[in-house]
Each structure stands twice: as structure tokens, then as C-alpha cells.
Residue, then its C-alpha position, 0 to 999 in steps of 0.5 A: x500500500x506504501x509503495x502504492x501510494x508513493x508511486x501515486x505521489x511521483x506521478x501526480x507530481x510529474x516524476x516517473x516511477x520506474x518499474x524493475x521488469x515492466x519499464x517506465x510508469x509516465x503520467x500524460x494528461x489524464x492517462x499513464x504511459x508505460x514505456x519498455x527499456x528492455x526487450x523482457x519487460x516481464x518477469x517469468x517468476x510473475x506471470x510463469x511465462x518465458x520470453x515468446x521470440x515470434x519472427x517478424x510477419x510479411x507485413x515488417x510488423x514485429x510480432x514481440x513489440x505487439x505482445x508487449x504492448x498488450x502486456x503493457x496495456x493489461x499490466x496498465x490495467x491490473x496497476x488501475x484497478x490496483x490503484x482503484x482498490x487501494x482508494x476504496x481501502x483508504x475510503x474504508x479505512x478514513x470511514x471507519x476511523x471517522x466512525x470510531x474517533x469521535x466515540x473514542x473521543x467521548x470516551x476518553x473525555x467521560x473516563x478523564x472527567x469520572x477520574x476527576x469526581x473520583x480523585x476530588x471526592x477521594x481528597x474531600x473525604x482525606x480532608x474532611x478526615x483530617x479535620x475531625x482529627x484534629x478537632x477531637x485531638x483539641x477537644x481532647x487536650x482541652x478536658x485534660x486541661x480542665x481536669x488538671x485544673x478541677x478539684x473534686x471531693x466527695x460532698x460538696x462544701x456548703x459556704x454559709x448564706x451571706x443576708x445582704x441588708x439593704x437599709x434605707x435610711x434616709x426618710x422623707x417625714x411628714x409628721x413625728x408624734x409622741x404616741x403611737x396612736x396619733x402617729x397611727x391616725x397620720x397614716x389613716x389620714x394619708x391613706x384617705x389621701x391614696x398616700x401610703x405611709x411608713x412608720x418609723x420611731x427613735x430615741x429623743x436626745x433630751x430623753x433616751x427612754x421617750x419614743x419618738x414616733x414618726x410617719x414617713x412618706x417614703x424611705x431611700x438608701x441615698x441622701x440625693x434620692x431622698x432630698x429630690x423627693x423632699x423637694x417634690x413634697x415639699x411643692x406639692x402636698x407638704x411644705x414642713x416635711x423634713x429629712x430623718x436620717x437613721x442611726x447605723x446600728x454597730x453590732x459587736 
């Protein structure tokens, strides 16, 4: 098929192709010429024939050179449906890879891209792996540090309630009596006014054992709160209302 083929290349470039035993294979328009260099211009091997000397006839024709020129015309003749073939085989051959190319392009292309979801998904899960890895190794060093650090017994320590006391000392007063029945009406009286009262009593200076009895407007923890209230008593329900601050009391 090669040589085929070369010869096929030499002739449709002009050049001459020269066959061992058969001549010179020549390309003149649309036909090839097939000129003779010797007297054999067959092989006995390729056809099982000798050379046939056949002496001239009355008319001066010799009788060799139209042998050969028929062997010329059937060797031209096996050479085209030589070439015919070869064509066809090429045609069939190009048919058949085209045929085959474009699904073995797909495949190749869906085996490459199955290779790749695989491999990426192979490599996700490593990765994945290697994070829950060191996420529990933290965790892990984490609870020993904890445990390091914690101290446990076996009943747990009961610390004494602590009664925090908030005392209010400084009193908003609207009246102070001697008795506590009349301290007691004050704070009816108010409540008629919807002022709740509080009661509140201590000790006299001229006299440590006289009570003193007083009704409260309202009662705070902090002088500045008390005398802002003072001051809206004061405008509003009773001028002579004053400030009573409470003694702290100091327990040994």
C-alpha cells in the first residue's frame, strides 16, 4: 500500500516511477504511459511465462513489440484497478476511523472527567478526615486541661448564706408624734389621701427612754434620692416635711 501510494505521489507530481521488469510508469494528461527499456519487460517468476521470440510477419510488423504492448496495456490495467482498490481501502479505512474517533473521543473525555469526581471526592473525604482529627485531638487536650485544673471531693462544701441588708435610711417625714396612736391616725389620714405611709420611731436626745414616733412618706438608701423627693413634697402636698436620717446600728 506504501509503495502504492508513493508511486501515486511521483506521478501526480510529474516524476516517473520506474518499474524493475515492466519499464517506465509516465503520467500524460489524464492517462499513464508505460514505456519498455528492455526487450523482457516481464518477469517469468510473475506471470510463469518465458520470453515468446515470434519472427517478424510479411507485413515488417514485429510480432514481440505487439505482445508487449498488450502486456503493457493489461499490466496498465491490473496497476488501475490496483490503484482503484487501494482508494476504496483508504475510503474504508478514513470511514471507519471517522466512525470510531469521535466515540473514542467521548470516551476518553467521560473516563478523564469520572477520574476527576473520583480523585476530588477521594481528597474531600482525606480532608474532611483530617479535620475531625484534629478537632477531637483539641477537644481532647482541652478536658485534660480542665481536669488538671478541677478539684473534686466527695460532698460538696456548703459556704454559709451571706443576708445582704439593704437599709434605707434616709426618710422623707411628714409628721413625728409622741404616741403611737396619733402617729397611727397620720397614716389613716394619708391613706384617705391614696398616700401610703411608713412608720418609723427613735430615741429623743433630751430623753433616751421617750419614743419618738414618726410617719414617713417614703424611705431611700441615698441622701440625693431622698432630698429630690423632699423637694417634690415639699411643692406639692407638704411644705414642713423634713429629712430623718437613721442611726447605723454597730453590732459587736
Amino acid at each position: 500500500k506504501k509503495l502504492v501510494k508513493s508511486w501515486q505521489s511521483k506521478l501526480a507530481l510529474g516524476e516517473k516511477v520506474q518499474i524493475e521488469g515492466l519499464g517506465v510508469l509516465e503520467k500524460t494528461n489524464d492517462s499513464v504511459v508505460v514505456s519498455s527499456f528492455a526487450k523482457q519487460s516481464l518477469l517469468k517468476s510473475s506471470y510463469g511465462l518465458g520470453v515468446v521470440e515470434i519472427p517478424s510477419t510479411a507485413k515488417g510488423v514485429p510480432v514481440e513489440e505487439k505482445v508487449t504492448q498488450d502486456v503493457k496495456a493489461e499490466s496498465l490495467a491490473t496497476y488501475q484497478l490496483n490503484e482503484q482498490v487501494v482508494a476504496e481501502k483508504l475510503d474504508l479505512v478514513k470511514e471507519e476511523s471517522a466512525d470510531v474517533n469521535p466515540w473514542f473521543k467521548y470516551s476518553a473525555l467521560s473516563l478523564l472527567v469520572v477520574s476527576l469526581l473520583v480523585s476530588g471526592f477521594y481528597f474531600y473525604s482525606q480532608y474532611q478526615k483530617m479535620l475531625a482529627a484534629d478537632k477531637a485531638a483539641a477537644n481532647e487536650q482541652v478536658l485534660k486541661s480542665i481536669e488538671g485544673q478541677t478539684f473534686y471531693a466527695e460532698s460538696p462544701i456548703e459556704l454559709p448564706a451571706i443576708e445582704v441588708r439593704v437599709v434605707k435610711r434616709y426618710n422623707v417625714v411628714a409628721g413625728s408624734f409622741r404616741s403611737k396612736a396619733n402617729a397611727e391616725r397620720h397614716i389613716s389620714t394619708l391613706a384617705e389621701k391614696g398616700i401610703t405611709g411608713e412608720y418609723r420611731t427613735s430615741q429623743m436626745v433630751e430623753d433616751a427612754e421617750q419614743t419618738m414616733h414618726h410617719v414617713a412618706y417614703k424611705s431611700f438608701t441615698s441622701y440625693p434620692e431622698a432630698q429630690a423627693y423632699l423637694d417634690e413634697i415639699k411643692s406639692s402636698i407638704e411644705p414642713n416635711a423634713w429629712i430623718l436620717v437613721d442611726e447605723i446600728e454597730i453590732s459587736e
